[in-house]
C-alpha angles and dihedrals in degrees: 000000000000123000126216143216100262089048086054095048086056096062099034090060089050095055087054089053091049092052082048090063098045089052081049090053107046088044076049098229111186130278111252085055095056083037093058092048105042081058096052092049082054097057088041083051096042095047096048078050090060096038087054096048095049086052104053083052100052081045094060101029083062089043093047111127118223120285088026125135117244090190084071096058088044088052103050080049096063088040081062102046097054087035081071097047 
């Protein structure tokens, strides 16, 4: 599969949020604050996951060959999915 840009600049936000918990953490802000941002990264995290996911089965619905089944893509997608919760 191949990963664009906008997928990329996803991860790469949330790893500048990551290094901004960790500042958080060693000048010991307080915890509601780390708290507030650790739960923001997730939901940047979750939604690139799903943004991920969506596009690998569009990917191989499109790709299917003839007389296969599209439940089981579908399927492999929500595996993955719950597989991330």
């Amino acid at each position: 599969m191949n990963y664009d840009k906008q997928q990329l600049n996803r991860l790469k936000r949330a790893e500048g949020q990551i290094k901004g918990i960790i500042r958080m953490m060693e000048e010991g802000k307080d915890c509601k604050d780390v708290i507030t941002q650790l739960s923001a990264t997730r939901t940047a995290l979750d939604r690139t996951i799903g943004l991920i996911v969506a596009r690998n089965l569009e990917e191989c619905l499109r790709n299917a060959k003839e007389g296969e089944e599209s439940a089981d893509y579908i399927n492999e997608a929500v595996q993955l999915l719950v597989k991330s919760r």
